[in-house]
Backbone as CSV, one residue per row, in Angstrom:
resi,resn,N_x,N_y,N_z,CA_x,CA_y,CA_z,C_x,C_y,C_z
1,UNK,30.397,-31.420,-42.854,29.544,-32.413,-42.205,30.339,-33.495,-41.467
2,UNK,31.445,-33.358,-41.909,32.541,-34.541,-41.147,32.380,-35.105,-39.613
3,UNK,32.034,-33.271,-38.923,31.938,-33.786,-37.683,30.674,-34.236,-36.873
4,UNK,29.636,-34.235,-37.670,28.784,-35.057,-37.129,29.077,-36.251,-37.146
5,UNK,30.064,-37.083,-37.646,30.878,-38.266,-37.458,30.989,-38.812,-36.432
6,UNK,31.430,-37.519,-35.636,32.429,-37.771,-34.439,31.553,-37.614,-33.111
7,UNK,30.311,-37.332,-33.207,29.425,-37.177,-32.258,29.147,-37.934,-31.523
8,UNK,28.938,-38.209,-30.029,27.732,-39.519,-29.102,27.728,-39.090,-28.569
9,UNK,27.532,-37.419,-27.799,26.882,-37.114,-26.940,25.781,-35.882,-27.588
10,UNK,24.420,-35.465,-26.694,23.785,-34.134,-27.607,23.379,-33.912,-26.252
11,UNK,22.840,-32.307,-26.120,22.511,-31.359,-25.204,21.301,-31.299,-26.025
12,UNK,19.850,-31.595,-26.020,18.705,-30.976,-26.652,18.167,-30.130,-25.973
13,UNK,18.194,-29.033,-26.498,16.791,-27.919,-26.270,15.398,-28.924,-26.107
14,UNK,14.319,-27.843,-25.734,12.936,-28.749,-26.106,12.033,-28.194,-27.183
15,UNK,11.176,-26.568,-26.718,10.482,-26.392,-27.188,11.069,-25.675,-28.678
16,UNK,10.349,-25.512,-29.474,10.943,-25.150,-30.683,12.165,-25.841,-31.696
17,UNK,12.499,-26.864,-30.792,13.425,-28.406,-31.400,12.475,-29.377,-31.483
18,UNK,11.883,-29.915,-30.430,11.188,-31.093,-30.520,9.875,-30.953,-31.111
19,UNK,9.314,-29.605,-30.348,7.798,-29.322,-30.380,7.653,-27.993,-30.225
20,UNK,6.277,-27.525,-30.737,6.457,-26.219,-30.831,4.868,-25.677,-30.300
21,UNK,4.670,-25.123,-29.400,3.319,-24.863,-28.771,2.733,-25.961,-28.169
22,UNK,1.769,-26.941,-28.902,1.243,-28.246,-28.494,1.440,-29.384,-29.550
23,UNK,1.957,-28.617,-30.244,2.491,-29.695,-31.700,3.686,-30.357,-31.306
24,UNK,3.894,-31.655,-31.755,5.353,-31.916,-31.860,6.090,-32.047,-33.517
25,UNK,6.985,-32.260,-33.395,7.729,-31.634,-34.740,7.516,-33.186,-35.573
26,UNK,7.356,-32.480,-37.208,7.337,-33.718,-37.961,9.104,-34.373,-37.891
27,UNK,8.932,-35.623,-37.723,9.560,-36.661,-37.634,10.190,-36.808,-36.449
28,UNK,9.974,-36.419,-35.226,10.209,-36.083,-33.932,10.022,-37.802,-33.126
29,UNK,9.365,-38.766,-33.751,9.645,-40.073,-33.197,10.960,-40.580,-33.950
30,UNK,10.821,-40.748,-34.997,11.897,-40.857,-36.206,13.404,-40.580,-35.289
31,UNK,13.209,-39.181,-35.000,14.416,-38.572,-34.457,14.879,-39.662,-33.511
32,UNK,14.254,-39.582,-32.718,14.780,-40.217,-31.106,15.337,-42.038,-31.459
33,UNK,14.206,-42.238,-32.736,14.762,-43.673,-33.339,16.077,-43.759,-33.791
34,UNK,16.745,-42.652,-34.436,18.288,-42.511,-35.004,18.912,-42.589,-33.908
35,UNK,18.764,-41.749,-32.704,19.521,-41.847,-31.756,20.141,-42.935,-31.126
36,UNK,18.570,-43.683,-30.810,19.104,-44.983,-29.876,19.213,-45.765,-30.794
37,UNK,19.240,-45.888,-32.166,20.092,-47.174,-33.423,21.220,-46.992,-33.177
38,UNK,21.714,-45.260,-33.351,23.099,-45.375,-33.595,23.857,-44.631,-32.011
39,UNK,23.096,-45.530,-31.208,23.665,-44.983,-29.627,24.328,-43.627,-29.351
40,UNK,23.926,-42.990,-29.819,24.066,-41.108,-29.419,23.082,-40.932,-28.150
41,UNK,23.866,-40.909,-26.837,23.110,-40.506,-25.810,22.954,-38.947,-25.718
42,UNK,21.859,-38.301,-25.149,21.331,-37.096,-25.052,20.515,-37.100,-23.852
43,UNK,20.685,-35.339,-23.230,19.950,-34.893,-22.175,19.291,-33.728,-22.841
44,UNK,18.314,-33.987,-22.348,17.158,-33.143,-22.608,17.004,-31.916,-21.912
45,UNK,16.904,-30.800,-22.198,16.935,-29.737,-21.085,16.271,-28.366,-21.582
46,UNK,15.852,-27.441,-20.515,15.408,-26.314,-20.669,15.651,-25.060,-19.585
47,UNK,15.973,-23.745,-19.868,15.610,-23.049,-18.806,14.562,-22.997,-17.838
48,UNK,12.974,-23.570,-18.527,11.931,-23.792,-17.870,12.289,-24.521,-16.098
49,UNK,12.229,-23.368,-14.948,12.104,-24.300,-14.003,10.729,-24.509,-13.442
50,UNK,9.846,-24.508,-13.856,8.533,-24.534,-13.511,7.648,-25.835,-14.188
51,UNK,8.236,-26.400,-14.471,8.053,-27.908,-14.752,8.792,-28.643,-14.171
52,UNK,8.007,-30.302,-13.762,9.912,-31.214,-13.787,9.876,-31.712,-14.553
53,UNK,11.017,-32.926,-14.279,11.518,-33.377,-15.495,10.094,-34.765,-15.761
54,UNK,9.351,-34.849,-14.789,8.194,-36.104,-15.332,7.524,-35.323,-16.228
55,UNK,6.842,-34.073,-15.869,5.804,-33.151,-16.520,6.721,-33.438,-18.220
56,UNK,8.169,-32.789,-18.397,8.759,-33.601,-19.544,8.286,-35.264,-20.098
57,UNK,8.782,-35.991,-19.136,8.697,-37.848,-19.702,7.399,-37.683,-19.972
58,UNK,6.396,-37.027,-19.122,4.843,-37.700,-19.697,4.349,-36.883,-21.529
59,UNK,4.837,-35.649,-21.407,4.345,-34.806,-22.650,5.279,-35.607,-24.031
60,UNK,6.565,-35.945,-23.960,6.690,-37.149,-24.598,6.106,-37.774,-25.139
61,UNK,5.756,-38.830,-24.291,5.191,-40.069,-23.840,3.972,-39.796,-24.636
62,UNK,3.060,-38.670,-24.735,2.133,-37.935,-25.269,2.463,-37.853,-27.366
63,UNK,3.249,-37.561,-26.759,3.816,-38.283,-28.869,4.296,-38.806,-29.003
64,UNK,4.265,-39.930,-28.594,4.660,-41.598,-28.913,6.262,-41.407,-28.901
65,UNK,6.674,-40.491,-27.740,8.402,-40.878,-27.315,8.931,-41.361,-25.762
66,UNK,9.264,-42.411,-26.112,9.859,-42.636,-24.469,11.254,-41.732,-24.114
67,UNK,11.270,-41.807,-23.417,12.525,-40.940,-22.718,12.702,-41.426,-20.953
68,UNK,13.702,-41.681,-20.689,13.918,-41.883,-18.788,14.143,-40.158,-18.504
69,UNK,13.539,-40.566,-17.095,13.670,-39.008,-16.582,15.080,-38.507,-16.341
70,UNK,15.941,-39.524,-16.436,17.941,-38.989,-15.955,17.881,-38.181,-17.538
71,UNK,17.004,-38.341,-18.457,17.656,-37.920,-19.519,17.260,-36.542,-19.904
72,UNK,16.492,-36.056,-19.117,15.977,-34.564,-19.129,16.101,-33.929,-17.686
73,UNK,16.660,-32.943,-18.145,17.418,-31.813,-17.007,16.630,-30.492,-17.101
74,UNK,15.452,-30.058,-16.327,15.367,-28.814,-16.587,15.817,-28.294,-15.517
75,UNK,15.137,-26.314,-15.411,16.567,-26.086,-14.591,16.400,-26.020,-13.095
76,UNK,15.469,-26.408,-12.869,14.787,-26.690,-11.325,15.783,-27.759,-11.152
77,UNK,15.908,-28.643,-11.661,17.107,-30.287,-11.516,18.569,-29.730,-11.422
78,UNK,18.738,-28.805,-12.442,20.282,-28.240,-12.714,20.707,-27.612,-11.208
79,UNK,19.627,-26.574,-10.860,19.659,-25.981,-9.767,20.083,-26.569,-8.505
80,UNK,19.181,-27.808,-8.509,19.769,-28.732,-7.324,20.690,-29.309,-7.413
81,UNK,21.084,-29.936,-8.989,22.249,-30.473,-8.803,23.298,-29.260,-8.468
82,UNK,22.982,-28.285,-8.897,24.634,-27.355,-8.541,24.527,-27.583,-7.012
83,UNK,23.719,-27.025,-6.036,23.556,-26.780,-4.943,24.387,-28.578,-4.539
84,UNK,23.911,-29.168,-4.608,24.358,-30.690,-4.124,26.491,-30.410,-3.896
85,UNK,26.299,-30.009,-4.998,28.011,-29.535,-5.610,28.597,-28.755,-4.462
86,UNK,27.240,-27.915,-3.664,28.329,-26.711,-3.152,28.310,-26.292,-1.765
87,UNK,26.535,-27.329,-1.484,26.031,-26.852,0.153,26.305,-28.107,0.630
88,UNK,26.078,-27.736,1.958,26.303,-28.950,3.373,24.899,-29.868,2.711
89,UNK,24.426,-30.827,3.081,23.143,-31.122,3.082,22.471,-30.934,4.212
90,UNK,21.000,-30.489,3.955,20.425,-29.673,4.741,20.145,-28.603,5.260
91,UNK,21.290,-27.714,4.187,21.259,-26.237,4.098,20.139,-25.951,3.771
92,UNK,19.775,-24.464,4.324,18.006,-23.877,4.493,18.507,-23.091,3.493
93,UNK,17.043,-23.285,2.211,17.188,-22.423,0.852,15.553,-22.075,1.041
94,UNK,15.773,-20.390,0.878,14.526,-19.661,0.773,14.589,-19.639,-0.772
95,UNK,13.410,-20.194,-1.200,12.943,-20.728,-2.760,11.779,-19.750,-3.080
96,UNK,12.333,-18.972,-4.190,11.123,-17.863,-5.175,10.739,-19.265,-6.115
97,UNK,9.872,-19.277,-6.506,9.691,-20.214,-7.784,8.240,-21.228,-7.723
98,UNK,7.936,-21.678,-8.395,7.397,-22.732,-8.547,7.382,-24.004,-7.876
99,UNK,6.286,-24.995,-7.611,6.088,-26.571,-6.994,7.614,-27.016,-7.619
100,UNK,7.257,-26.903,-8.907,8.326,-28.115,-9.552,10.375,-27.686,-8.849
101,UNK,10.446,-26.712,-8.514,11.627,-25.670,-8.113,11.521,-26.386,-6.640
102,UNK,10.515,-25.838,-5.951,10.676,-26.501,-4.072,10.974,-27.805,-4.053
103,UNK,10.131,-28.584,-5.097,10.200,-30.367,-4.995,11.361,-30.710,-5.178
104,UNK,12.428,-29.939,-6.172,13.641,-30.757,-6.725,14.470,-29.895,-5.898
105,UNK,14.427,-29.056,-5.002,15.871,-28.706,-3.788,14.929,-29.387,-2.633
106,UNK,13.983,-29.628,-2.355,13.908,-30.677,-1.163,14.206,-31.972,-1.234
107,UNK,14.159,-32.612,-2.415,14.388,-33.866,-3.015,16.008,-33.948,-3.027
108,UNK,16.797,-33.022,-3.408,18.450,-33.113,-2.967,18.691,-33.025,-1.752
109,UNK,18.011,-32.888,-0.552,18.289,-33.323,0.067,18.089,-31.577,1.403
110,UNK,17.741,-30.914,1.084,17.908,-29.402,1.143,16.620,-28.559,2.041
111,UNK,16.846,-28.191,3.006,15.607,-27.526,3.735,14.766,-26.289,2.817
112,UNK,13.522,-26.762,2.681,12.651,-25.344,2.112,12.357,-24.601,3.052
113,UNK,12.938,-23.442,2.801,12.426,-22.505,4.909,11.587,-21.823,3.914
114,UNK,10.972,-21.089,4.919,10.098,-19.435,4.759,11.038,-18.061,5.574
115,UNK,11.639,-18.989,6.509,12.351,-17.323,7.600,13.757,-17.163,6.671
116,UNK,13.965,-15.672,6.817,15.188,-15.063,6.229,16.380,-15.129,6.616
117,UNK,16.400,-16.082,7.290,17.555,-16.804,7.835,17.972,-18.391,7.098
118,UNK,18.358,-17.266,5.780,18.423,-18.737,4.763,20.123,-19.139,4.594
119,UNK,20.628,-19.925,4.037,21.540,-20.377,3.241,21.793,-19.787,2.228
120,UNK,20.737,-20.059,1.508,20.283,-19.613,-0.158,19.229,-19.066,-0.159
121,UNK,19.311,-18.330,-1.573,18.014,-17.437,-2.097,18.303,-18.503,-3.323
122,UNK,16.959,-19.580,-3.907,16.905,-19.804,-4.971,15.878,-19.182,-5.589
123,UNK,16.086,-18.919,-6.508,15.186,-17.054,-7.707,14.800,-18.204,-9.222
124,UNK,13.560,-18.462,-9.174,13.190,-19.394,-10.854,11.489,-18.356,-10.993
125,UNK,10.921,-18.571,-11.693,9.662,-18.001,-12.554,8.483,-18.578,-11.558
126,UNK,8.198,-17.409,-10.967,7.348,-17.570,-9.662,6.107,-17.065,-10.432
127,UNK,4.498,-17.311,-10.771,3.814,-17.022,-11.327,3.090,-16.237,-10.159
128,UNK,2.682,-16.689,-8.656,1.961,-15.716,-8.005,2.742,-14.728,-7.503
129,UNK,3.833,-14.190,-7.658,5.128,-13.858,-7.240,4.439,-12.227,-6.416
130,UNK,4.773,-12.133,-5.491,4.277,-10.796,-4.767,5.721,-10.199,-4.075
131,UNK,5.187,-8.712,-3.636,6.153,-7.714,-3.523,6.421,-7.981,-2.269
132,UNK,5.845,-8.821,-1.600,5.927,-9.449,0.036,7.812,-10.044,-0.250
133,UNK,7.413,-11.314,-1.169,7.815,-12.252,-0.835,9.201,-12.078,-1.616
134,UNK,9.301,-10.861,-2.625,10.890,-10.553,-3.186,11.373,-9.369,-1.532
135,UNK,10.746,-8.994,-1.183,11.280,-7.933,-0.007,11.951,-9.433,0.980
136,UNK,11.399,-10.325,1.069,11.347,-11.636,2.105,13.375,-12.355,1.408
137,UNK,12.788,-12.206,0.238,13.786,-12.714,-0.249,15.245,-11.813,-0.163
138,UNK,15.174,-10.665,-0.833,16.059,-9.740,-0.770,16.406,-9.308,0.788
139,UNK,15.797,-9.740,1.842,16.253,-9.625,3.673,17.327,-10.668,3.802
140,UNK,16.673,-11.467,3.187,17.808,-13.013,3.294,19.003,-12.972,2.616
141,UNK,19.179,-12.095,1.353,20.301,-12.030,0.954,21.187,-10.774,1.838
142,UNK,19.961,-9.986,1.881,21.182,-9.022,3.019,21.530,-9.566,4.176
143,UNK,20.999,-10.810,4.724,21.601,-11.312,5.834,22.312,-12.633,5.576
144,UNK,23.140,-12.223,4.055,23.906,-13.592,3.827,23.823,-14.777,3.050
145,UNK,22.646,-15.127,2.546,22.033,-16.152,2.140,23.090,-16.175,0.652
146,UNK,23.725,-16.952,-0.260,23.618,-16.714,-1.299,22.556,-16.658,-2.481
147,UNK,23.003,-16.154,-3.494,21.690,-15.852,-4.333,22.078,-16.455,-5.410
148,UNK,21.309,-17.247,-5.626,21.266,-18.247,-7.220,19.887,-18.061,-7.851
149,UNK,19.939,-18.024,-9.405,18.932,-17.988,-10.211,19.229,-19.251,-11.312
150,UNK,17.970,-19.339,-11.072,17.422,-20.928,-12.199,18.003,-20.659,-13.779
151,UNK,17.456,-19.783,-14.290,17.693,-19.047,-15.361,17.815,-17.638,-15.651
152,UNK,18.536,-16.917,-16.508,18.507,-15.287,-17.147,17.428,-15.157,-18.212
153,UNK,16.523,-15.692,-18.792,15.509,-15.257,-19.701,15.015,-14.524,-18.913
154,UNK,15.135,-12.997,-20.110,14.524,-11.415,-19.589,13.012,-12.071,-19.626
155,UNK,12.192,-12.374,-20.704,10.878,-12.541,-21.110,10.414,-13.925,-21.098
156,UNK,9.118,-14.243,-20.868,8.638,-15.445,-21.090,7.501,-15.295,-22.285
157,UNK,7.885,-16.040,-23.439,6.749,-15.973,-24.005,4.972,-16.715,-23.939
158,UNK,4.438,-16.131,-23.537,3.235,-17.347,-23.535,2.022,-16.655,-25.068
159,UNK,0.894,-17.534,-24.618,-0.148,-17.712,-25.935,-0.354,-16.205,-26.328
160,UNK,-0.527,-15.222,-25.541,-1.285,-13.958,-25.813,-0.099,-12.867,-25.589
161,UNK,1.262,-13.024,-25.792,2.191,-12.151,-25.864,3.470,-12.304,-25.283
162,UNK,4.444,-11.205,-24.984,5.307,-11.965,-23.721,5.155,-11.568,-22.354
163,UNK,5.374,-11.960,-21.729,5.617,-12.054,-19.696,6.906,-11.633,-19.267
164,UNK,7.008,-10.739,-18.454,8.872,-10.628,-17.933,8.753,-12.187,-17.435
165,UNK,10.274,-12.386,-17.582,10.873,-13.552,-17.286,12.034,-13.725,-15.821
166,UNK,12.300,-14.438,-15.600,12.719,-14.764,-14.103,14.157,-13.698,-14.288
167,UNK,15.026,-13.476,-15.682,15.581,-12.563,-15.610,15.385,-11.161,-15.331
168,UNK,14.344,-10.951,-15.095,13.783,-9.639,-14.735,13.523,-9.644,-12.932
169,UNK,13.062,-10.792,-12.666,12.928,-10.838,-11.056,14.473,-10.836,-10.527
170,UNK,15.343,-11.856,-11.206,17.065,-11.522,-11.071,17.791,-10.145,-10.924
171,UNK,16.571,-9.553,-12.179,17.317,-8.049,-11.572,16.848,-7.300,-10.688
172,UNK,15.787,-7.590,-10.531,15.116,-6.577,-9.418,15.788,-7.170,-7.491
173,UNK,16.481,-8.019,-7.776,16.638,-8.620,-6.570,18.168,-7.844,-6.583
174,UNK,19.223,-8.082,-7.508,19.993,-7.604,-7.045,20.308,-6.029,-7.503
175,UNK,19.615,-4.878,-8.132,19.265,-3.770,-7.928,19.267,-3.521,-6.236
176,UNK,18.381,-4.244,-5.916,18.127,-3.877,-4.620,19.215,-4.065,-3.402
177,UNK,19.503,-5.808,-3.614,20.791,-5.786,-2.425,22.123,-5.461,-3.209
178,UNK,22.107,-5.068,-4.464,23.561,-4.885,-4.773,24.429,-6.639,-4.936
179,UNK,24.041,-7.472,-4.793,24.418,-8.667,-4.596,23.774,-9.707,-6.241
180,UNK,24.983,-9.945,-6.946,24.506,-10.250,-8.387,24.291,-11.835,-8.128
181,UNK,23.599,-12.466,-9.069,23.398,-13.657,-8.915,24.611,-14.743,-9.638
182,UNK,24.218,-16.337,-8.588,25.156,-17.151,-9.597,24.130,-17.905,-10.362
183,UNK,23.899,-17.917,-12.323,22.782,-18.107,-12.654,23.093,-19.851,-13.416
184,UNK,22.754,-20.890,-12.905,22.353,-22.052,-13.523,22.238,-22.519,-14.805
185,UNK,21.128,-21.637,-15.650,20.629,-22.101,-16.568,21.399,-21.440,-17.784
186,UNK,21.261,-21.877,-18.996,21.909,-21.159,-20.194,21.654,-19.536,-20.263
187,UNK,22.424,-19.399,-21.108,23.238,-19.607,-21.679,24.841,-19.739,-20.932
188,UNK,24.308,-19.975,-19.379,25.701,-20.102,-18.743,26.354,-21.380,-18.870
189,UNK,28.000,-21.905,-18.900,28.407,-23.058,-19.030,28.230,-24.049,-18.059
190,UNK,27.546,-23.432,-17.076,27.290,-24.503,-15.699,26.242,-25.417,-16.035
191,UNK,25.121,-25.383,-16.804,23.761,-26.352,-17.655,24.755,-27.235,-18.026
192,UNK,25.014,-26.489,-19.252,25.819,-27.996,-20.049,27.363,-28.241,-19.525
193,UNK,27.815,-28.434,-18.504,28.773,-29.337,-17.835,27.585,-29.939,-17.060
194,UNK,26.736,-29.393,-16.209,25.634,-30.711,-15.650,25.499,-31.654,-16.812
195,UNK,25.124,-31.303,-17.527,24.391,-32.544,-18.797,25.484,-33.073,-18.842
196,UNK,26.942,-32.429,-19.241,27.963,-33.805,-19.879,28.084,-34.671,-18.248
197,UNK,28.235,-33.830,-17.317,28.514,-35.179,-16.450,27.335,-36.088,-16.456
198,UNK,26.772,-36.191,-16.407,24.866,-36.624,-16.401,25.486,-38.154,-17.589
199,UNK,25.686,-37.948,-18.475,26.180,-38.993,-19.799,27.715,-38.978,-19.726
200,UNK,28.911,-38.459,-19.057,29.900,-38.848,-19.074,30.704,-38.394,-19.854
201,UNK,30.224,-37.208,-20.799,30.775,-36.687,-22.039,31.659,-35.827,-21.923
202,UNK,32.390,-35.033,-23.222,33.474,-34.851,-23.379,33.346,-33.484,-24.020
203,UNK,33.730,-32.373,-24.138,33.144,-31.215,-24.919,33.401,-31.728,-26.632
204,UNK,34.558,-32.427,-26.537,34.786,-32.888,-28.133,33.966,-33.790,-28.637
205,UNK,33.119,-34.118,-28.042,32.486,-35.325,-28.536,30.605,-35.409,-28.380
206,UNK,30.765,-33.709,-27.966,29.214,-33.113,-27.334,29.030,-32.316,-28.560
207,UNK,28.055,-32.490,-29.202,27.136,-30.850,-29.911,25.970,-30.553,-28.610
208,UNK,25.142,-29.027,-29.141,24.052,-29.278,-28.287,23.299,-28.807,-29.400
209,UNK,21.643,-28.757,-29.538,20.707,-28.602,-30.502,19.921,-27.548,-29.879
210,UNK,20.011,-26.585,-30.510,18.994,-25.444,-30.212,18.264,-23.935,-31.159
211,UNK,17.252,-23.788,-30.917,16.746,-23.084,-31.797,16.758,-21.583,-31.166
212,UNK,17.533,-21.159,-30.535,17.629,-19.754,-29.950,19.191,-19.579,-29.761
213,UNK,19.789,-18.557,-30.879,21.329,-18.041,-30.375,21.504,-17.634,-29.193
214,UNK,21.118,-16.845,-28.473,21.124,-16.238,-26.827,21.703,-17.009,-26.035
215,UNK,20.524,-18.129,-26.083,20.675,-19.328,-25.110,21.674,-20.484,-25.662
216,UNK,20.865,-21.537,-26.597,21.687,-22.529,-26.996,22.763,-22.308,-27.477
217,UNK,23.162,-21.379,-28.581,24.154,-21.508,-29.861,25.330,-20.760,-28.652
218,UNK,25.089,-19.382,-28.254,25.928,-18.541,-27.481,26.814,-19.797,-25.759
219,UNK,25.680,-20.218,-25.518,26.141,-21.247,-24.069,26.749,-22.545,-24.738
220,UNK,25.975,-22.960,-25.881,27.251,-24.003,-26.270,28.546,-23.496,-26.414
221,UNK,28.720,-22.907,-27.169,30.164,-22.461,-27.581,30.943,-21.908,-26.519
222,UNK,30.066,-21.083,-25.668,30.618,-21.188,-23.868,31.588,-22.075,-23.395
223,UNK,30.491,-23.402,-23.442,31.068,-24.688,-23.258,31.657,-25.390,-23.856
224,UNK,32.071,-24.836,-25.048,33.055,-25.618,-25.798,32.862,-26.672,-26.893
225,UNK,31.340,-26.709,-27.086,30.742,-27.724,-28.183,30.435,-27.581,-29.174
226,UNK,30.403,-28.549,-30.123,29.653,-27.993,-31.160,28.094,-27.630,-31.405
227,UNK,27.850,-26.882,-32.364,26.678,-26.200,-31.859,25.465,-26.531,-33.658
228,UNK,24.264,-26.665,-32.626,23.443,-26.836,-33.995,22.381,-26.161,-33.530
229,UNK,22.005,-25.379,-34.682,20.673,-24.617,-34.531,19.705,-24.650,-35.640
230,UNK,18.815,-25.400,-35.350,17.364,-25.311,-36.359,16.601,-24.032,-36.273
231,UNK,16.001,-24.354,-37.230,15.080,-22.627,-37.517,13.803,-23.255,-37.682
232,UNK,13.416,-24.069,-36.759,11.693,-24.526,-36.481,11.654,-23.653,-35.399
233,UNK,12.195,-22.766,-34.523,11.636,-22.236,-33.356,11.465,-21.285,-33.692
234,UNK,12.613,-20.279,-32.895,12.531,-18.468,-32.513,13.306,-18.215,-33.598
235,UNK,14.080,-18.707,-33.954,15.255,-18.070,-35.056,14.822,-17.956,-36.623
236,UNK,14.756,-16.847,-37.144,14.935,-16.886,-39.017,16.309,-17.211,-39.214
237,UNK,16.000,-17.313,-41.044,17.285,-17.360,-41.203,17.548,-15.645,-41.788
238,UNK,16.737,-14.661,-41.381,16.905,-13.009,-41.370,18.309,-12.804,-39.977
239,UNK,17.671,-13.706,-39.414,18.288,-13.048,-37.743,19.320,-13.988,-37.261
240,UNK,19.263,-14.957,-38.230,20.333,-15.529,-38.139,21.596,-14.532,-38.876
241,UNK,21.471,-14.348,-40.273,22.299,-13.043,-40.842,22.650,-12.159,-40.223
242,UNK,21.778,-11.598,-39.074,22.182,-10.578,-38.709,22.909,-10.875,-37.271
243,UNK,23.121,-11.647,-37.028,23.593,-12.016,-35.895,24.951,-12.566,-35.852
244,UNK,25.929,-11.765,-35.080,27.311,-12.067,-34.664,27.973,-13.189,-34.799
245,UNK,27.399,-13.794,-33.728,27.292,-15.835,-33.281,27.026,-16.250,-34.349
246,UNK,27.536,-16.866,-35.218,27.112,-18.763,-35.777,27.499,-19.972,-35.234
247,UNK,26.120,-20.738,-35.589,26.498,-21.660,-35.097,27.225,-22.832,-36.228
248,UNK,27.949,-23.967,-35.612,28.807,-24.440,-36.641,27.921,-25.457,-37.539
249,UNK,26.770,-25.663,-37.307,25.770,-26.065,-38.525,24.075,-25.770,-38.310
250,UNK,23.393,-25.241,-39.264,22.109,-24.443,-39.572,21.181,-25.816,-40.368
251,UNK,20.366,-26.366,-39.650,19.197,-27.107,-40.239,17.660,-26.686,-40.105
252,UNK,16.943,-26.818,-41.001,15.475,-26.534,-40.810,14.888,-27.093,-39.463
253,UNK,15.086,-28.239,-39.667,14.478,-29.104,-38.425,15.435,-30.374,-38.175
254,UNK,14.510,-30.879,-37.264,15.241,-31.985,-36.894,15.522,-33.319,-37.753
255,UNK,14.275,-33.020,-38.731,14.432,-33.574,-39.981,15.239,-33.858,-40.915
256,UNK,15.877,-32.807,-41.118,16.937,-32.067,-41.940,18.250,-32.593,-41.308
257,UNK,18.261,-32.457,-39.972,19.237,-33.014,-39.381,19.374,-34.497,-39.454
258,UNK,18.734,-35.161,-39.059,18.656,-36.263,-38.808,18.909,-37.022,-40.620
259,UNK,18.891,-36.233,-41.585,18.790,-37.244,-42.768,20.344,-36.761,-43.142
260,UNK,21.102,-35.775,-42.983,22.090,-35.538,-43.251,23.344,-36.004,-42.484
261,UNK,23.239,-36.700,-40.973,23.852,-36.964,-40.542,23.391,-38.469,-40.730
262,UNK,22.267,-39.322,-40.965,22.500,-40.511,-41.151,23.598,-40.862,-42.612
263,UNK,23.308,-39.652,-43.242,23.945,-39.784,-44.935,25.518,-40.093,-44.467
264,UNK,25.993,-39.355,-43.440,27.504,-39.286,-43.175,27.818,-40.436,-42.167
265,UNK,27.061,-40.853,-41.831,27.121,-41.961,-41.253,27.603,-43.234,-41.776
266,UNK,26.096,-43.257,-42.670,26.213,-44.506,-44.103,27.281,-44.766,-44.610
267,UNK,28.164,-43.215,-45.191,28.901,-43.247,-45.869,30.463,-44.008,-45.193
268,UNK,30.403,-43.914,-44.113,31.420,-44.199,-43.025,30.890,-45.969,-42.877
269,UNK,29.908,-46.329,-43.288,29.898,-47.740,-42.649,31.010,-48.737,-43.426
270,UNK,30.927,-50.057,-43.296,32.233,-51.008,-43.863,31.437,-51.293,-44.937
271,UNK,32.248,-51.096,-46.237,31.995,-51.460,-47.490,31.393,-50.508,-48.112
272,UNK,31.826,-49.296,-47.605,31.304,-47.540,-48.380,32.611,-47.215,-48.915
């Protein structure tokens, strides 16, 4: 437990850390209260690019948590910030995806075209998504465009089962032009270096919190952090056993977390 000591920066997951369906997690105000007592800054983040980051601050805000929007990164934000990193401004990006995906590469500063005479192909979880508009897309990469994807989740889970996921439109795009993607979101290390620059952090001095090995536990350790995974989400502790990856500490919830690292805390204060 030592090195939760040494912590002030965190990478949070959302769903299945904070909240889980429409619930939010017991002691989930509590949580965010430890944080800002004992000044541990954190970015908030998700593969989800089909939200932004307000649709985040307000659902919060919705269980009595404040949060600023710099402090949640989903990957519609990540996306633009890479692009900021790498295009001219004003480069024309033909955008698969969602409102929340077009708003945050026009908002960096970035042309939304329709003609296949793009810059970029940006590829995120397009819900009306038609066979038009991946043929539209896949022209543009054969005529150059690069191809970036928001995220690799094969599946999306929703209420009544799962959904292929934007990793599945990723592959069908480059099946076709032969042209693989550069992908943004976790479990790649490009998310969490956005987040540490975002707070200024350090990989030694970063954990990130997540309830899915794939993504969180596998892309932290990518990146070089320490890694925490609760088992309020997707994960047992069956499949945790059976699984390769550990992460370097296993809590129920955030609960669990939060009382064991104030304990090591305490113990560290003057006159312990």
């Amino acid at each position: 437990m030592e090195r939760l000591r040494y912590l002030r920066h965190l990478i949070i997951d959302m769903d299945g850390v904070l909240w889980r369906g429409k619930r939010p997690m017991e002691g989930l105000t509590d949580f965010f209260d430890f944080l800002r007592r004992r000044e541990i800054r954190f970015v908030l983040v998700t593969n989800n690019a089909s939200r932004s980051r307000m649709d985040y601050v307000e659902q919060l805000a919705r269980f009595g948590v404040r949060v600023h929007p710099e402090e949640v990164l989903p990957s519609c934000d990540a996306t633009a910030l890479y692009l900021q990193q790498i295009a001219s401004p004003g480069a024309r990006v033909f955008v698969v995806g969602e409102k929340a995906l077009r708003e945050a590469i026009a908002a960096a500063g970035f042309q939304v075209v329709e003609e296949e005479r793009a810059d970029f192909v940006v590829v995120g979880i397009d819900w009306g998504l038609t066979y038009e508009r991946l043929a539209r897309a896949a022209r543009a990469i054969w005529n150059g465009a690069r191809f970036i994807g928001t995220n690799p989740d094969p599946v999306w889970p929703g209420e009544d089962g799962l959904y292929p996921g934007n990793g599945a439109t990723l592959a069908f795009l480059e099946r076709a032009t032969g042209v693989a993607p550069l992908v943004v979101g976790k479990p790649e290390p490009l998310m969490f270096r956005l987040a540490m620059e975002r707070m200024g952090a350090t990989p030694e001095n970063t954990a990130v919190i997540g309830d899915q090995i794939p993504t969180d536990i596998v892309g932290g350790k990518r990146a070089g952090l320490t890694t925490i995974l609760v088992l309020s989400g997707a994960t047992t502790r069956e499949m945790l056993a059976e699984n390769l990856v550990k992460p370097d500490f296993v809590f129920a919830d955030i609960r669990e977390l939060m009382s064991a690292w104030e304990a090591v805390l305490t113990d560290a204060s003057p006159g312990r």
